[in-house]
N, CA, C and O atoms as a Tripos MOL2 file, in Angstrom:
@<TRIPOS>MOLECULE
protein
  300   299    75     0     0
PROTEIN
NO_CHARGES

@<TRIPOS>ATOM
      1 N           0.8290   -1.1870    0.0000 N.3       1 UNK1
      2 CA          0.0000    0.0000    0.0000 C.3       1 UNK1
      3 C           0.8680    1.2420    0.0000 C.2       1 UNK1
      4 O           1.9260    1.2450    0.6300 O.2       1 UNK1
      5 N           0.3590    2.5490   -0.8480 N.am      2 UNK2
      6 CA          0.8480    3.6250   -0.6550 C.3       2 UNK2
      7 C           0.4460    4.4580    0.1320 C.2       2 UNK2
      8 O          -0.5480    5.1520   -0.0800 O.2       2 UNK2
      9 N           1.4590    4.5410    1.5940 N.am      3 UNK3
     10 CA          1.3530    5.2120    2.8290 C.3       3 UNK3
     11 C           0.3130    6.6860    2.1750 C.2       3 UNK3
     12 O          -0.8810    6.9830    2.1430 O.2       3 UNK3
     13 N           1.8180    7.3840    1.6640 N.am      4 UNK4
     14 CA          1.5990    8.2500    1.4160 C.3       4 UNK4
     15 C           0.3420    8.9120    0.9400 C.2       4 UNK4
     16 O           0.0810   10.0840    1.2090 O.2       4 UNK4
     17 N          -0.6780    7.8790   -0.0040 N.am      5 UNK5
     18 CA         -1.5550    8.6140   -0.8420 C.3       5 UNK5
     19 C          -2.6210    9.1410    0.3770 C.2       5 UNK5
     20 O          -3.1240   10.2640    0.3580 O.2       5 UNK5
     21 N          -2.8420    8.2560    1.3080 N.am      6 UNK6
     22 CA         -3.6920    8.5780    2.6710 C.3       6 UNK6
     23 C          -2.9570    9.8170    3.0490 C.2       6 UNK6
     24 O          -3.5260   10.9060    2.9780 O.2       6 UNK6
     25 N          -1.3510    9.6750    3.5680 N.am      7 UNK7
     26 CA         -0.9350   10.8980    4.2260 C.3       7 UNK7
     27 C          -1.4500   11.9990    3.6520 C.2       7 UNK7
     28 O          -2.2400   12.6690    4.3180 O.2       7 UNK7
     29 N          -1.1090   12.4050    2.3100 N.am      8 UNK8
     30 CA         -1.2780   13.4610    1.5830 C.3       8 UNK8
     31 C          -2.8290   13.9410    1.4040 C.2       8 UNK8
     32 O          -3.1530   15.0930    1.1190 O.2       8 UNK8
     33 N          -3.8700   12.6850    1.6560 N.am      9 UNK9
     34 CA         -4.7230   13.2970    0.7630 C.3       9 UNK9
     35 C          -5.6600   11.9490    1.4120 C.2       9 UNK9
     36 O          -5.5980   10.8370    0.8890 O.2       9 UNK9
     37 N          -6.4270   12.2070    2.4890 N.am     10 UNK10
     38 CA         -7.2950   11.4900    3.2150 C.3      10 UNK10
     39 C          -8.4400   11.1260    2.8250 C.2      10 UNK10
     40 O          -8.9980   10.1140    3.2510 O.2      10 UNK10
     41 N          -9.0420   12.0990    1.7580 N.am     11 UNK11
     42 CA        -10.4260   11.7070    1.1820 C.3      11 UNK11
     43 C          -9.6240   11.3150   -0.6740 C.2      11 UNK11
     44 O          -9.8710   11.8550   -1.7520 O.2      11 UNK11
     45 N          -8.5990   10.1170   -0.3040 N.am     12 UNK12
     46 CA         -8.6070    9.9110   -1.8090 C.3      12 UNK12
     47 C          -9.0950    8.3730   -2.0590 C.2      12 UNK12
     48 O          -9.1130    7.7140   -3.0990 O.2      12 UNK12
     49 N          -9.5560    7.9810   -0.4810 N.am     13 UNK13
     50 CA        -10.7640    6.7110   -1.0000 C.3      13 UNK13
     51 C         -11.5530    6.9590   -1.5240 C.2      13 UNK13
     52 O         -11.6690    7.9720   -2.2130 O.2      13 UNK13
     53 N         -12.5710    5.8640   -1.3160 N.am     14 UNK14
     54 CA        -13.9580    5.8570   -1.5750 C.3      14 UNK14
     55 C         -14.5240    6.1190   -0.2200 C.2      14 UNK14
     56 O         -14.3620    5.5810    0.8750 O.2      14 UNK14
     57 N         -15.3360    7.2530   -0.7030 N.am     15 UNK15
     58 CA        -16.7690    7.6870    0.8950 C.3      15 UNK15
     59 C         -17.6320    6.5390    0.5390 C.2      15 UNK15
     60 O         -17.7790    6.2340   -0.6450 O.2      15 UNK15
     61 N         -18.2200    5.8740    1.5060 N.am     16 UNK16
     62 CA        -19.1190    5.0500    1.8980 C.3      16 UNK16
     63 C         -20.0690    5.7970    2.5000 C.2      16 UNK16
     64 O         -19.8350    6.5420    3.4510 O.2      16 UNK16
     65 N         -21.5930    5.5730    1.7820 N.am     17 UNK17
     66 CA        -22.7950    6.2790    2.5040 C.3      17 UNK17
     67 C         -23.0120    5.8120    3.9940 C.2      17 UNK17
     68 O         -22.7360    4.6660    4.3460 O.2      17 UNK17
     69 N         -23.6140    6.9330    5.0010 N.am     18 UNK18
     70 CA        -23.7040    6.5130    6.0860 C.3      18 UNK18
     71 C         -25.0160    5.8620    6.2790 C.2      18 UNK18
     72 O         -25.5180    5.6910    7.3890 O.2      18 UNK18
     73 N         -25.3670    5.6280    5.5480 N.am     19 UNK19
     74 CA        -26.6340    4.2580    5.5020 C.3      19 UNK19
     75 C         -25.9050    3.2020    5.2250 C.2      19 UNK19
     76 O         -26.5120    2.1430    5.3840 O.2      19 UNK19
     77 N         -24.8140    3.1120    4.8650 N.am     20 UNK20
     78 CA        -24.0700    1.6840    3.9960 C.3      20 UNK20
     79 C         -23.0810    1.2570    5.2780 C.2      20 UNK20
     80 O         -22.4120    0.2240    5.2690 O.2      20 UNK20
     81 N         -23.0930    1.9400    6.0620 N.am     21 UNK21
     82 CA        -21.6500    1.6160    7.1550 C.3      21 UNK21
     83 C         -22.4350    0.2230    7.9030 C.2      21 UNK21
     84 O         -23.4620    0.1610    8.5780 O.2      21 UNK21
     85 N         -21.6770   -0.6030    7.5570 N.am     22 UNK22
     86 CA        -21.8970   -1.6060    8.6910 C.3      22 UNK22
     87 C         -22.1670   -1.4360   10.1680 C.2      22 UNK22
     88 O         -21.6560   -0.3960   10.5810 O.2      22 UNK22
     89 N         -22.7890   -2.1050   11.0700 N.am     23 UNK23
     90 CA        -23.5220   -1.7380   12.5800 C.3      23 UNK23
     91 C         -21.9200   -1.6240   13.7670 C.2      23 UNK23
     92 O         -21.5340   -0.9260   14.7050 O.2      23 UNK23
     93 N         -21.4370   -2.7890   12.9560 N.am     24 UNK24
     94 CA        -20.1750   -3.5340   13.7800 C.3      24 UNK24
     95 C         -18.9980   -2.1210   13.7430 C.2      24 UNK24
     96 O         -18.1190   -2.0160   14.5980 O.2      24 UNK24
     97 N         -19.1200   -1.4420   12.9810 N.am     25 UNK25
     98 CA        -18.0210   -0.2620   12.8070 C.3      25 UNK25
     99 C         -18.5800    0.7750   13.7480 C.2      25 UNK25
    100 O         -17.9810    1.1380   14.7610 O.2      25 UNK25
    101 N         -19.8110    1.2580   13.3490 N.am     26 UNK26
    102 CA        -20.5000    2.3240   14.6060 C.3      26 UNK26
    103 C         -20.2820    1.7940   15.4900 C.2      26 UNK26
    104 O         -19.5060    2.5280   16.1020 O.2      26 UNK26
    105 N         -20.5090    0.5930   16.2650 N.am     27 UNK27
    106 CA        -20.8240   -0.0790   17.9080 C.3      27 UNK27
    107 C         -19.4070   -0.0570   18.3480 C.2      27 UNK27
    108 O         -19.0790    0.2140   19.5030 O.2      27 UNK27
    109 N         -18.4760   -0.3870   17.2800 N.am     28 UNK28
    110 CA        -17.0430   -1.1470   18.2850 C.3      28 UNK28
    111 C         -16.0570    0.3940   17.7690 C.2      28 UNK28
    112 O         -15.0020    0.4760   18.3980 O.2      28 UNK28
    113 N         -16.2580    1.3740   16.9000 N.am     29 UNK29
    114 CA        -15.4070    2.5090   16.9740 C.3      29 UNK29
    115 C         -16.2040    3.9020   17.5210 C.2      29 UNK29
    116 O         -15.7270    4.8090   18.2040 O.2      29 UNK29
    117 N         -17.6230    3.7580   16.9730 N.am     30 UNK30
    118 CA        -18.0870    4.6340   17.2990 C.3      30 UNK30
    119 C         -17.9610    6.2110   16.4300 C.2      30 UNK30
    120 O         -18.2140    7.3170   16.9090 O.2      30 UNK30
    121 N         -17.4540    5.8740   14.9080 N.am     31 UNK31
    122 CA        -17.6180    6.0870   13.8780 C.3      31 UNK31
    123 C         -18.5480    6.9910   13.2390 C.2      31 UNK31
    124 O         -19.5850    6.8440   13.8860 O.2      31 UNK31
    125 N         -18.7530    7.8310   12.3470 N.am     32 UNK32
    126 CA        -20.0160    8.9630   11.7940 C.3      32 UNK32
    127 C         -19.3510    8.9840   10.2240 C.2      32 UNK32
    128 O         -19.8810    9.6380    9.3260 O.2      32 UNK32
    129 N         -18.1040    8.1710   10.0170 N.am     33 UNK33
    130 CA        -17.8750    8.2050    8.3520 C.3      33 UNK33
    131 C         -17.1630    7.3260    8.2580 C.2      33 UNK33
    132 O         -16.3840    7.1400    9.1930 O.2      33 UNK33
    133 N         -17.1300    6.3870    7.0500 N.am     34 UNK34
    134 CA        -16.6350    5.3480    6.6620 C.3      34 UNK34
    135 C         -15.8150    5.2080    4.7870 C.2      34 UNK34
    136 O         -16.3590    5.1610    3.6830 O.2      34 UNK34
    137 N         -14.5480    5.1870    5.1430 N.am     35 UNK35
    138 CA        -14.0050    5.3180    3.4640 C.3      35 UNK35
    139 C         -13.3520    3.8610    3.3920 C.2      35 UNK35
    140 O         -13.1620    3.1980    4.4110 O.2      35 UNK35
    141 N         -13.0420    3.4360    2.1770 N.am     36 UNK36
    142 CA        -12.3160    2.2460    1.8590 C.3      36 UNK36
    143 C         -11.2640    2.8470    0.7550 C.2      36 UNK36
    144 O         -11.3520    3.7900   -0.0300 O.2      36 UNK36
    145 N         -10.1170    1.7910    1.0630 N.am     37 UNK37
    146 CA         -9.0820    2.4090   -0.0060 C.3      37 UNK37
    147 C          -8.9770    0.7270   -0.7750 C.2      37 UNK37
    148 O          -8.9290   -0.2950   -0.0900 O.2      37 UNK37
    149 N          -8.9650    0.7290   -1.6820 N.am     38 UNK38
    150 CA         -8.4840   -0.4270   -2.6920 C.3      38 UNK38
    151 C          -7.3580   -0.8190   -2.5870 C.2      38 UNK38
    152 O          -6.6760    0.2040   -2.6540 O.2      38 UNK38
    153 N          -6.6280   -1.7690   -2.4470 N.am     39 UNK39
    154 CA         -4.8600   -2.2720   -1.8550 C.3      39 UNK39
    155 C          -4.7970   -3.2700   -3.5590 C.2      39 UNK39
    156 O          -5.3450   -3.3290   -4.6590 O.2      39 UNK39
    157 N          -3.7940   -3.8510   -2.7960 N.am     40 UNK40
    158 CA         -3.3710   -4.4800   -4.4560 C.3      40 UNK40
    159 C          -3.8940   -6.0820   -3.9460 C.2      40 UNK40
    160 O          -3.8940   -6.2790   -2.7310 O.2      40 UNK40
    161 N          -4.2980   -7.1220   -4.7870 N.am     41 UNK41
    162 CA         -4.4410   -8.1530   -4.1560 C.3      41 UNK41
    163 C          -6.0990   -8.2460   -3.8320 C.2      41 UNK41
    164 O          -6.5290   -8.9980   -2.9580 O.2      41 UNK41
    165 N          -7.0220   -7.3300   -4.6990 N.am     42 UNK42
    166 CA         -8.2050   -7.4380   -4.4520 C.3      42 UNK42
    167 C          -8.8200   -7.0990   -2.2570 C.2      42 UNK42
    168 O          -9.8990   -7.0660   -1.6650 O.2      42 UNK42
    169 N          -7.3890   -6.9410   -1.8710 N.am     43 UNK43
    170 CA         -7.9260   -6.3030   -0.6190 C.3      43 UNK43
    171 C          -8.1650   -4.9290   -0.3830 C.2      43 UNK43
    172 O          -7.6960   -4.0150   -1.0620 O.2      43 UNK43
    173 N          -8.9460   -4.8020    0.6510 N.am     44 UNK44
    174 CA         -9.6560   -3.7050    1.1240 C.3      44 UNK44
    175 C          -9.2040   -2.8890    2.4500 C.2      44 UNK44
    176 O          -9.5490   -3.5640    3.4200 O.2      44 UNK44
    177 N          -8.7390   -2.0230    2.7480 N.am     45 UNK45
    178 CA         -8.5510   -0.9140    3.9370 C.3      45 UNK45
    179 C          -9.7870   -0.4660    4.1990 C.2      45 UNK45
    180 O         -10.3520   -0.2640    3.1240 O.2      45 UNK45
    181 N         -10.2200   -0.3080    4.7700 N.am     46 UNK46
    182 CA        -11.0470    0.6810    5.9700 C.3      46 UNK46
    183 C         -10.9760    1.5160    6.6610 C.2      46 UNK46
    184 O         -10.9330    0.9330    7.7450 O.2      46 UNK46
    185 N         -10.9170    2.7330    6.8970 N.am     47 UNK47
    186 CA        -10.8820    3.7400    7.1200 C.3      47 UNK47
    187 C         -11.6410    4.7590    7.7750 C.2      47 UNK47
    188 O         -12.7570    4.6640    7.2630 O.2      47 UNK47
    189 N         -11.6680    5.7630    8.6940 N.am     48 UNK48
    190 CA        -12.7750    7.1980    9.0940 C.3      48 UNK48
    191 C         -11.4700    7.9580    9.2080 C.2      48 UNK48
    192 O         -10.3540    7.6130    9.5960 O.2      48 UNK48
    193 N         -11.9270    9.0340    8.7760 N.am     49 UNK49
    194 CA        -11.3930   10.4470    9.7450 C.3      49 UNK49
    195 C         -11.8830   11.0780   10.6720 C.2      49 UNK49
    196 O         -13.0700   11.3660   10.8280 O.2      49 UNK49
    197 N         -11.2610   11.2520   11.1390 N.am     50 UNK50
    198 CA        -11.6720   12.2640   12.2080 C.3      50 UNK50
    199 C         -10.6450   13.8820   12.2040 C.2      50 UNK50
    200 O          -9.5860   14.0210   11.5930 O.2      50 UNK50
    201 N         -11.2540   14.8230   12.9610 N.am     51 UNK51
    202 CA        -10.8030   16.1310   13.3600 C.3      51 UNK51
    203 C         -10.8020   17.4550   12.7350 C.2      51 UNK51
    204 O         -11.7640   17.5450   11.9730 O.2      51 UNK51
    205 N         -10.3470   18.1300   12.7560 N.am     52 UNK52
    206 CA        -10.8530   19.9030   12.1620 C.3      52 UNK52
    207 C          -9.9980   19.6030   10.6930 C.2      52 UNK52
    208 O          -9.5640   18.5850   10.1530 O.2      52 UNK52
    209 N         -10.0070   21.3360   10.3010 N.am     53 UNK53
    210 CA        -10.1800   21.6370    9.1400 C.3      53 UNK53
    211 C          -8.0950   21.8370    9.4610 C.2      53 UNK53
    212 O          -7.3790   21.8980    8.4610 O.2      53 UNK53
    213 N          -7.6590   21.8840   10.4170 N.am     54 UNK54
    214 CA         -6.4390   22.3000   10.9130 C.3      54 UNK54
    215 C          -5.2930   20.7010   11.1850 C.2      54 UNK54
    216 O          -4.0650   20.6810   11.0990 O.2      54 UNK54
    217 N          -5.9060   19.9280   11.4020 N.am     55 UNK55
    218 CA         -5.7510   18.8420   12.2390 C.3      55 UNK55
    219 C          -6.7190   17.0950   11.6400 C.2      55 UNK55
    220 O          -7.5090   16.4520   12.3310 O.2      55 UNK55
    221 N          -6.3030   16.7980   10.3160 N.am     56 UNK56
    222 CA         -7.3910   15.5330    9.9170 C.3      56 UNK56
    223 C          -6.2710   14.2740   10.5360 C.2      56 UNK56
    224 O          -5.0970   14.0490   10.2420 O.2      56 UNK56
    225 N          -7.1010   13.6740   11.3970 N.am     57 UNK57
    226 CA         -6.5990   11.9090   11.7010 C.3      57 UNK57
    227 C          -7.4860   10.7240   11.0350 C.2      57 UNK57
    228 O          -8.6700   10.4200   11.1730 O.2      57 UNK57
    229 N          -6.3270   10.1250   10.1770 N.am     58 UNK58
    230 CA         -7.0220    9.2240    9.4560 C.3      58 UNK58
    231 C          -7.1350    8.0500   10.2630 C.2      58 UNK58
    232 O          -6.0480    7.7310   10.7420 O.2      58 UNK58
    233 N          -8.2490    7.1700   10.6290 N.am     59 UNK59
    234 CA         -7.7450    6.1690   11.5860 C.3      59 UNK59
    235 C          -7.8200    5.3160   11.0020 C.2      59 UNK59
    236 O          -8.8330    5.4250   10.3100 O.2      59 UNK59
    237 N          -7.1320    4.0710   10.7480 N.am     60 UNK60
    238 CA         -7.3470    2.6770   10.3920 C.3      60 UNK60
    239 C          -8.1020    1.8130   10.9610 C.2      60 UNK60
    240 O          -7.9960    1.5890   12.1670 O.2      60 UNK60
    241 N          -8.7610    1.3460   10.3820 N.am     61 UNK61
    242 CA         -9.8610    0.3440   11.1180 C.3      61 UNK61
    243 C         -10.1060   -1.1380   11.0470 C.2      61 UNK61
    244 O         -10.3630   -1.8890   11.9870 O.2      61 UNK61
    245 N         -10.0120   -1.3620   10.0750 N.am     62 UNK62
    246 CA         -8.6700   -3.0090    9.1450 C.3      62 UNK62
    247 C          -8.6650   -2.6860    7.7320 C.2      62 UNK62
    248 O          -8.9640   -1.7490    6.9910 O.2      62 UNK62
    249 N          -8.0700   -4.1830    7.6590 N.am     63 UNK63
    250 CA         -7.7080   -4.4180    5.9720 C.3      63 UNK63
    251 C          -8.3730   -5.8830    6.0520 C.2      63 UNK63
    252 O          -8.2170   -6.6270    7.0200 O.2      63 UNK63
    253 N          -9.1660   -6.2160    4.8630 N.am     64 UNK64
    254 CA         -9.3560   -7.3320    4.8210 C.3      64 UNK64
    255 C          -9.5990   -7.7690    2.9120 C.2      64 UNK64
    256 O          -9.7560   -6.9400    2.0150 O.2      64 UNK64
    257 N          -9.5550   -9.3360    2.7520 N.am     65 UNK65
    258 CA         -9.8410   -9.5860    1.4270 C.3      65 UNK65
    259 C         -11.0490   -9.1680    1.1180 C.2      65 UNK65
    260 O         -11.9040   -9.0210    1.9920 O.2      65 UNK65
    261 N         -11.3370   -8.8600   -0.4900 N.am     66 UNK66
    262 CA        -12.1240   -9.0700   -1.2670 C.3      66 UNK66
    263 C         -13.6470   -9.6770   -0.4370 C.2      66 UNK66
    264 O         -14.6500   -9.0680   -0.0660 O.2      66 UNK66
    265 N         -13.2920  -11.0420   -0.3700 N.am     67 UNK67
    266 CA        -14.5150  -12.2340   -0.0540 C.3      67 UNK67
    267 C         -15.1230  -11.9120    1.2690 C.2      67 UNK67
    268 O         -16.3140  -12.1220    1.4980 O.2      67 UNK67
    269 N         -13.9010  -11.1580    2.5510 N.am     68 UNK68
    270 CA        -14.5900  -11.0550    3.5610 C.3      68 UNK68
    271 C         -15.0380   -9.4360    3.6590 C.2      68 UNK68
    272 O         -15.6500   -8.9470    4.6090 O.2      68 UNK68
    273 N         -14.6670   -8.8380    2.6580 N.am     69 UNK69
    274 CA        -15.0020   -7.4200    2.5840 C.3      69 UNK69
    275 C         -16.4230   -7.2440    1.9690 C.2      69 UNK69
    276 O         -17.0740   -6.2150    2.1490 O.2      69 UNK69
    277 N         -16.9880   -8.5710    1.0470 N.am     70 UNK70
    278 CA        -17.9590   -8.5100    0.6500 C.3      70 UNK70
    279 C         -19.1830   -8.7610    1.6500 C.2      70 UNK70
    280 O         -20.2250   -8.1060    1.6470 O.2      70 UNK70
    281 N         -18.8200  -10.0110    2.6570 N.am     71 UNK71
    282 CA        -19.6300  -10.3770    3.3810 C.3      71 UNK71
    283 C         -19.8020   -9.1610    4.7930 C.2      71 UNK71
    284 O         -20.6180   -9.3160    5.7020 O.2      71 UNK71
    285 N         -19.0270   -8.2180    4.7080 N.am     72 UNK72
    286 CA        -19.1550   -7.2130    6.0960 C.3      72 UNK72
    287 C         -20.0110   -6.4630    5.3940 C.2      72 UNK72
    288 O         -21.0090   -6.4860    6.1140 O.2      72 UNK72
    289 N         -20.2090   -5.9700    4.6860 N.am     73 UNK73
    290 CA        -21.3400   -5.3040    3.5100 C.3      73 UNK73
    291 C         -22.3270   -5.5990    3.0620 C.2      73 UNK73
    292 O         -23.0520   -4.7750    2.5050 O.2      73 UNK73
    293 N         -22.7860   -7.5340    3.2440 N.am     74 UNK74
    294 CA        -23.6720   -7.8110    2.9050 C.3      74 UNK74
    295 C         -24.1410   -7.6000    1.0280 C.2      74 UNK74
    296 O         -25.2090   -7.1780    0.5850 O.2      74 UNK74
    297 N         -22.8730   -8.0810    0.2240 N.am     75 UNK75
    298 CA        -23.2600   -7.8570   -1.2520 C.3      75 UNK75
    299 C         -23.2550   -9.6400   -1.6500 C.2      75 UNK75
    300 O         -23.5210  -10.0180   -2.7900 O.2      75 UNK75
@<TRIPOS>BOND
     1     1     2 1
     2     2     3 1
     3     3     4 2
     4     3     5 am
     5     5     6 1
     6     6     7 1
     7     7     8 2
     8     7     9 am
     9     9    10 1
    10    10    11 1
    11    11    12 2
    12    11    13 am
    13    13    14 1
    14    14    15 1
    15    15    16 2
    16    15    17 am
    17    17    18 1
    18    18    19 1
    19    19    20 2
    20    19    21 am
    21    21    22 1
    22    22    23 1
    23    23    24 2
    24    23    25 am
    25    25    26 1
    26    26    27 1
    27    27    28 2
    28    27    29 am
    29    29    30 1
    30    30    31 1
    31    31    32 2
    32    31    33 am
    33    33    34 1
    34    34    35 1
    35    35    36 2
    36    35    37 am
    37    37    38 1
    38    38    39 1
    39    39    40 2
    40    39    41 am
    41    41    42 1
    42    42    43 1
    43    43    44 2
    44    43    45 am
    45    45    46 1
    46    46    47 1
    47    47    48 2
    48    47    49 am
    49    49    50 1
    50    50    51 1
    51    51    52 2
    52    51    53 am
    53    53    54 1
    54    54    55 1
    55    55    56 2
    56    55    57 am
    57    57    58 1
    58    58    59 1
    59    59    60 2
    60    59    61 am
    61    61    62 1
    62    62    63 1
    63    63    64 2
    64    63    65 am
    65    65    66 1
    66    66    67 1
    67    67    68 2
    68    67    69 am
    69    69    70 1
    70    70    71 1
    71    71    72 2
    72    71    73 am
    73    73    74 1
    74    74    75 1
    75    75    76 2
    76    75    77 am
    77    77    78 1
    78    78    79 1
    79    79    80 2
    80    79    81 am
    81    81    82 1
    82    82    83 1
    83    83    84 2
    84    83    85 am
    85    85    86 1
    86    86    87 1
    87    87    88 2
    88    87    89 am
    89    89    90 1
    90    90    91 1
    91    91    92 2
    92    91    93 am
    93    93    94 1
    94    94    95 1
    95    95    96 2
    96    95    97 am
    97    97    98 1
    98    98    99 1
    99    99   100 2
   100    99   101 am
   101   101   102 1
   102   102   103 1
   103   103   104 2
   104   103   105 am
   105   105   106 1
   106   106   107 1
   107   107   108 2
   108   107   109 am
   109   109   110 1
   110   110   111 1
   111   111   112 2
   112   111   113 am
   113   113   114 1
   114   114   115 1
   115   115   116 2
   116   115   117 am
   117   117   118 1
   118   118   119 1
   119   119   120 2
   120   119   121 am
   121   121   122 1
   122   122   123 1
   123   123   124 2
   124   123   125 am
   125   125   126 1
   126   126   127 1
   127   127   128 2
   128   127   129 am
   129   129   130 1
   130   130   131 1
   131   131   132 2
   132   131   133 am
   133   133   134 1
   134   134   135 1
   135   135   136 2
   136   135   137 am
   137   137   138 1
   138   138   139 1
   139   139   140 2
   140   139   141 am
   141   141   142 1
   142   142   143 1
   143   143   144 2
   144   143   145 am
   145   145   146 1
   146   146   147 1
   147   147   148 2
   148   147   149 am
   149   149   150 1
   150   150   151 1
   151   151   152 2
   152   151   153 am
   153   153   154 1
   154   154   155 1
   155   155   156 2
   156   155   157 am
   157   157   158 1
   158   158   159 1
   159   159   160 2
   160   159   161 am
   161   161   162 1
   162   162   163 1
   163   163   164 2
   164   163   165 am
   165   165   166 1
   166   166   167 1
   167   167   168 2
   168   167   169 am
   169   169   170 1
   170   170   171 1
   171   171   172 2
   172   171   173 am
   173   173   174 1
   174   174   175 1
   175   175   176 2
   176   175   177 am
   177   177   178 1
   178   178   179 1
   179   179   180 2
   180   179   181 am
   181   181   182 1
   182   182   183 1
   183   183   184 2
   184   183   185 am
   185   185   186 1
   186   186   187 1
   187   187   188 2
   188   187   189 am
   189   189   190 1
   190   190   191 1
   191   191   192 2
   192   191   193 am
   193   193   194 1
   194   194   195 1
   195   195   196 2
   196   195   197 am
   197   197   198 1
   198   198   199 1
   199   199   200 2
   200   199   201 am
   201   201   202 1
   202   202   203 1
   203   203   204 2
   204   203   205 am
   205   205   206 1
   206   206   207 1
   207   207   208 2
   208   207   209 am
   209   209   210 1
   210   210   211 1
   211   211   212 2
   212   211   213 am
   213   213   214 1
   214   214   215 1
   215   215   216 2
   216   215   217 am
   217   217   218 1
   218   218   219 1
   219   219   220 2
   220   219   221 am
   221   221   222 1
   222   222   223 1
   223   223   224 2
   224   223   225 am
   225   225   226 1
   226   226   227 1
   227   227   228 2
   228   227   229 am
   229   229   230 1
   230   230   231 1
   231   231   232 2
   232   231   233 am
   233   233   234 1
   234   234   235 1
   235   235   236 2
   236   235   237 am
   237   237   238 1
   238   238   239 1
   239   239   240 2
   240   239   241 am
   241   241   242 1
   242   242   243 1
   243   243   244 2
   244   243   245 am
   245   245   246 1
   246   246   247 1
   247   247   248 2
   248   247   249 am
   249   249   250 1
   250   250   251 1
   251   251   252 2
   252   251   253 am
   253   253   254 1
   254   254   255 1
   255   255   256 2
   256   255   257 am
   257   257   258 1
   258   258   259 1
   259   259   260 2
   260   259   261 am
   261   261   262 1
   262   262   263 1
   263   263   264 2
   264   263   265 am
   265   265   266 1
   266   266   267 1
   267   267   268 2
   268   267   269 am
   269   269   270 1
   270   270   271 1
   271   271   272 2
   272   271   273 am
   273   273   274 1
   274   274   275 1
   275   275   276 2
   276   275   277 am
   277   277   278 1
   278   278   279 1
   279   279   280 2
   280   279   281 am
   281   281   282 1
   282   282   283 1
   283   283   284 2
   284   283   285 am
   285   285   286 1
   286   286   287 1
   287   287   288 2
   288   287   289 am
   289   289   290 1
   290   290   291 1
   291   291   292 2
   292   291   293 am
   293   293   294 1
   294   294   295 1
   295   295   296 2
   296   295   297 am
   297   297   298 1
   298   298   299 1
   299   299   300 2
@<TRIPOS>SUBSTRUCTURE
     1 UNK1         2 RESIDUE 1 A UNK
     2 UNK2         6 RESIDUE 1 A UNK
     3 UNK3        10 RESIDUE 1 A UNK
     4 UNK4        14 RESIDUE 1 A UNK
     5 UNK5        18 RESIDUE 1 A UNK
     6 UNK6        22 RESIDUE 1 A UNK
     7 UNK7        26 RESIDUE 1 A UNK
     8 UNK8        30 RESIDUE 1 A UNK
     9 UNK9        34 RESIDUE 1 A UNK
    10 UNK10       38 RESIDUE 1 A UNK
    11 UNK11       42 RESIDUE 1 A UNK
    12 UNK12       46 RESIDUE 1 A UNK
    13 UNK13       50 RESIDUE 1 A UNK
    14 UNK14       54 RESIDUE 1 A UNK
    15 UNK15       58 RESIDUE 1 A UNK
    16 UNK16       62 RESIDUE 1 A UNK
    17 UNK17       66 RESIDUE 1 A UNK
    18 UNK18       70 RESIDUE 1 A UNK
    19 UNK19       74 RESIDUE 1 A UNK
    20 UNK20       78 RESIDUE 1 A UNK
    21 UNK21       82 RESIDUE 1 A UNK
    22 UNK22       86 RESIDUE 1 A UNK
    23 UNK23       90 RESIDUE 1 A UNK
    24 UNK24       94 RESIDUE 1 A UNK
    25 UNK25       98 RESIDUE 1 A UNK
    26 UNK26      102 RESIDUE 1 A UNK
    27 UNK27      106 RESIDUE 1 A UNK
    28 UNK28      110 RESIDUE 1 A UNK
    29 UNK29      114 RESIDUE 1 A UNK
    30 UNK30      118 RESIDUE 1 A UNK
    31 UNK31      122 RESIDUE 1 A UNK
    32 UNK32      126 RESIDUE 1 A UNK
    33 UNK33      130 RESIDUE 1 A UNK
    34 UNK34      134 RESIDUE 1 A UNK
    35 UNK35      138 RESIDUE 1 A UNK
    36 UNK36      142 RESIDUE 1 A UNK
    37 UNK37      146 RESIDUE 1 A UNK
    38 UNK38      150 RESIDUE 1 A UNK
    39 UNK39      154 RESIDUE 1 A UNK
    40 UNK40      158 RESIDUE 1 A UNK
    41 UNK41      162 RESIDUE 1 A UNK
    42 UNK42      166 RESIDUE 1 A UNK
    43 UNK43      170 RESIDUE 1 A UNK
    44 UNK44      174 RESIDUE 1 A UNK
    45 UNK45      178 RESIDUE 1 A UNK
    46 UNK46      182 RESIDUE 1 A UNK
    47 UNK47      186 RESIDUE 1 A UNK
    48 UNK48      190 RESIDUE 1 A UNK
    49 UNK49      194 RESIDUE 1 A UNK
    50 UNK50      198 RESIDUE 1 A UNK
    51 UNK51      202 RESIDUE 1 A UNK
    52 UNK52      206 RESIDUE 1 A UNK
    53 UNK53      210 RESIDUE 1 A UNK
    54 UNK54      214 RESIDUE 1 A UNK
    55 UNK55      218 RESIDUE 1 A UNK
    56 UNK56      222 RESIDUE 1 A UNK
    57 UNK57      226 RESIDUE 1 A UNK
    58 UNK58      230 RESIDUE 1 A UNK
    59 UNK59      234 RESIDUE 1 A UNK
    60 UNK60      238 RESIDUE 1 A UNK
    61 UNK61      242 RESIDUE 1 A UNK
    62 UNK62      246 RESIDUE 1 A UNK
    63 UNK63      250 RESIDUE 1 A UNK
    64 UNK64      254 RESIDUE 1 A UNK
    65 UNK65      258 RESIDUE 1 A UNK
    66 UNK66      262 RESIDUE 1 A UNK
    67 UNK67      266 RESIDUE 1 A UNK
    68 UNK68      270 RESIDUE 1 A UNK
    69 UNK69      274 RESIDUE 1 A UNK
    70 UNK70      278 RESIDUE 1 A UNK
    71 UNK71      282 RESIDUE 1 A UNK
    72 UNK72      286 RESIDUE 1 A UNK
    73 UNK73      290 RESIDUE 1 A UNK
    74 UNK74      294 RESIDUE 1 A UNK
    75 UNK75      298 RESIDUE 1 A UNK
């Protein structure tokens, strides 16, 4: 994965609607936005930010394959 493209530039995932966020991400982070970044290998990062317009923390939340990225989503 490229560190950097997150460092530089936090909204260069994909936004996930907040109707689409899985229950398990709100309950166990406590979460209000949800992005995914595409990795190589058909896996998936997970992602929120948080903080001001001065100050963005990207937090990691996992990485997982394809197959189990499908089933946390329910597709």
């Amino acid at each position: 994965m490229q560190h950097s493209n997150l460092n530089a530039n936090p909204l260069c995932g994909i936004h996930i609607l907040k109707r689409l966020i899985p229950k398990v991400y709100i309950q166990k982070y406590g979460i209000n936005n949800l992005w995914k970044y595409n990795l190589q290998g058909a896996w998936r990062l997970m992602y929120s930010i948080a903080g001001s317009e001065v100050d963005i923390i990207t937090i990691l939340l996992e990485w997982l394959p394809h197959k189990e990225y499908d089933c946390r989503f329910k597709y």
